[in-house]
N, C-alpha and C positions, 0 to 999 in steps of 0.2 A: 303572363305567367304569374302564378299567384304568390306573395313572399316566404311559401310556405317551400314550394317549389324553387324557389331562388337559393335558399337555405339548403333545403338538398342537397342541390347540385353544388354547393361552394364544399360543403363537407363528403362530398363523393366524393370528390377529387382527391383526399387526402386516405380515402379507404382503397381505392385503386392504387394509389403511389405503395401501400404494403406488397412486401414480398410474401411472394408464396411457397410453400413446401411441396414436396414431393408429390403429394396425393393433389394438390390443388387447397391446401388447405392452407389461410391466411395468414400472418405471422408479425403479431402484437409486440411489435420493437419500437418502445418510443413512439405511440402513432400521436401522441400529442405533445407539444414542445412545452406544456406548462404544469407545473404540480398541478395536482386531481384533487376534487375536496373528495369526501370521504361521501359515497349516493343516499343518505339520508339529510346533508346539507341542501337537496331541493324537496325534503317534504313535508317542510314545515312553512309555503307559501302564506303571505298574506292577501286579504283582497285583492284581485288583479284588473276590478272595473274602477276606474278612475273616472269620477262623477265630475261633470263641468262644474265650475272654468276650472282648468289645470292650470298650478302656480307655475309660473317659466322656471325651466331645469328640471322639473320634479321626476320626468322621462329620464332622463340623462343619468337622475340622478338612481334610479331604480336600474338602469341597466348597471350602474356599477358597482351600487351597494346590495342590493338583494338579491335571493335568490328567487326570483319570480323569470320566469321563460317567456314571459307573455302578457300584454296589457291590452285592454280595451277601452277605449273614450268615448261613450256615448254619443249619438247625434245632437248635433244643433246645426252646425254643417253636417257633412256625411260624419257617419263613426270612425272610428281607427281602430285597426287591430295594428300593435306591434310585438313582433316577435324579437326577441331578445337573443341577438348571434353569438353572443362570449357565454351566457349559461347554457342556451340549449348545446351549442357545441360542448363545453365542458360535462355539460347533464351527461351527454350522449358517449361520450368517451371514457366517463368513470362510470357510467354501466356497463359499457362494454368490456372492459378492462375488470372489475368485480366480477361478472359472469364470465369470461373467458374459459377461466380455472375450470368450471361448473359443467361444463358442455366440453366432449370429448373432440368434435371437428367442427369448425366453424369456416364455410367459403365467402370470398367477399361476398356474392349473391345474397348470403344470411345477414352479413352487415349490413349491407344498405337496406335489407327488410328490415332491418332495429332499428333504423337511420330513419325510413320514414314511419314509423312505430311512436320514436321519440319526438318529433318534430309537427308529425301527424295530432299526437293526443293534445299536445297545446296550440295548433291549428282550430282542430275543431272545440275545444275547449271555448276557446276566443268567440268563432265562429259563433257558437251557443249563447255568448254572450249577446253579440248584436241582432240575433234571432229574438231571443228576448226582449231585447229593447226593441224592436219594432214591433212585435205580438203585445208588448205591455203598455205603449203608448196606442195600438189599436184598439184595446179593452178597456183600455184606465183603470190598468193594474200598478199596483204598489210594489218599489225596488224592494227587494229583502237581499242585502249584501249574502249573508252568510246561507241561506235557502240557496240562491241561485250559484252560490258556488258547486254546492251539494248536487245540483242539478246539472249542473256544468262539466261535471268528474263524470258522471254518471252517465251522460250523454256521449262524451269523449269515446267513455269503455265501450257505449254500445254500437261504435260507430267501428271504432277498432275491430271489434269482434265481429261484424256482419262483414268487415274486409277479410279477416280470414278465412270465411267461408267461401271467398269466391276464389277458387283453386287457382285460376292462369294471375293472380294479382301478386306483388312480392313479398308481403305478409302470410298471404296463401301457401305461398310456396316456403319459407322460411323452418330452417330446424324449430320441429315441433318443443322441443325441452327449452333452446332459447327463447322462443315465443312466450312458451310458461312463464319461466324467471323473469323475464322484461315486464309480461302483465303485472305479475305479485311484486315486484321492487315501484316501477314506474307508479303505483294506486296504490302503496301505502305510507301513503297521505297521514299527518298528524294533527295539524293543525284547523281551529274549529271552522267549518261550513265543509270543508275537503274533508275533513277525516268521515262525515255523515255519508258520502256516497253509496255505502252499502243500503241504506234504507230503501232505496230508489235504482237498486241492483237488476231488478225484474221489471217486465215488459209493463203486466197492471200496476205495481204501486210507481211505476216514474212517471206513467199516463195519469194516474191518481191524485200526484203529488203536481204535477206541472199544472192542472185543470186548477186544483186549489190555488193555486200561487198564481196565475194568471184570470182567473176567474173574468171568463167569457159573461156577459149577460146571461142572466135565466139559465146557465149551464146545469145547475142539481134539478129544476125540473127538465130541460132536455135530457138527460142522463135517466133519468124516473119514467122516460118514454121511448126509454129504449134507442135514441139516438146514439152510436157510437161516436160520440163527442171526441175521445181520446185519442182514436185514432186519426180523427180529422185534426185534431190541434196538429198531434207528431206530425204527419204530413203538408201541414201549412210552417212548422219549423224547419221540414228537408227543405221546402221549397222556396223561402225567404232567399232573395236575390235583390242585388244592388242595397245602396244607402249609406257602404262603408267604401274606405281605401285599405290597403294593405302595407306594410315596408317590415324591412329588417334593419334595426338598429344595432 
């Protein structure tokens, strides 16, 4: 089970304990035991790849003081993704609770689609991170913190968005209006490398922009001869397996 999925399931638990109304429709009393920051308090993250050696505590010390949902530590052993259980829980329930108002009927069914929605984007977020780190140590490509942040949001969203098109999935199925409002609050991002996501919005300039940023051998003239270069990277990025661990801190 992946940390991403452990996470889930800790905060399902607390979306099913809601009562429900008449119709089946969910009923937002206190679903969290602690003030809410206000949902622009997570969109002004800073870098969330932590370049070796990590100073002792510095983990500990990001789960407590920032608003970052998510970390990555490059390989030297395997890599780490950590997912961060006090902000994304908190992310996830001052969204829920701001969009409530906004949306006329909300069933758990739709929560837990926002549930793995919010938990999902800095899943794969992370995920994107360690993709790149092994595509850039296969190329002897150059870290660029704030580039591959940009590229990181941007991956996240399109990863999002190809889950909602697959109908029987819980994002598929999810109130189309809350899905909206979750997209636009959750991506708008302020802070520099995040706020750039939009650049690399579309299918050719994020193929465009990753091919620059990782620069394969001899890739502009493979590209000049018609090689579809871009599609082959995104698909050697889907497919990047093993080299990290996962946890929830």
């Amino acid at each position: 089970m992946s940390a991403a999925d452990t996470l889930i399931n800790e905060i399902a638990k607390e979306v099913m304990s809601l009562e429900e109304g008449p119709y089946g429709e969910a009923i937002l009393t206190t679903p969290c035991r602690v003030p809410l920051p206000p949902p622009d308090a997570f969109l002004t993250p800073e870098p969330d790849v932590l370049v070796p050696p990590v100073e002792p505590g510095l983990i500990e010390r990001i789960a407590a003081e920032r608003r970052l949902n998510g970390v990555y530590v490059p390989m030297q052993s395997p890599g780490e993704i950590i997912l961060m259980r006090h902000n994304l829980r908190l992310h996830y329930w001052t969204l829920i609770c701001c969009l409530a108002p906004r949306v006329p009927y909300l069933t758990k069914a739709d929560l837990l689609a926002a549930l793995e929605l919010v938990v999902g984007n800095t899943y794969h977020h992370e995920r994107f991170h360690h993709a790149g780190d092994v595509l850039r140590r296969l190329f002897g490509s150059r870290f660029d913190p704030l580039l591959e942040e940009a590229l990181a949001v941007a991956w996240a969203r399109r990863v999002l968005t190809q889950t909602r098109g697959v109908w029987n999935s819980k994002i598929g199925r999810m109130n189309g209006l809350l899905y909206r409002l979750l997209m636009q609050e959750v991506f708008a991002y302020r802070s520099p490398g995040y706020c750039d996501w939009p650049l690399y919005a579309d299918e050719s300039r994020f193929q465009t922009a990753l091919l620059d940023y990782l620069t394969p051998p001899d890739y502009r003239m493979l590209l000049s001869n018609g090689v579809e270069l871009g599609e082959l990277v995104i698909r050697m990025l889907e497919n990047v397996s093993g080299g990290y661990v996962d946890r929830v801190m």
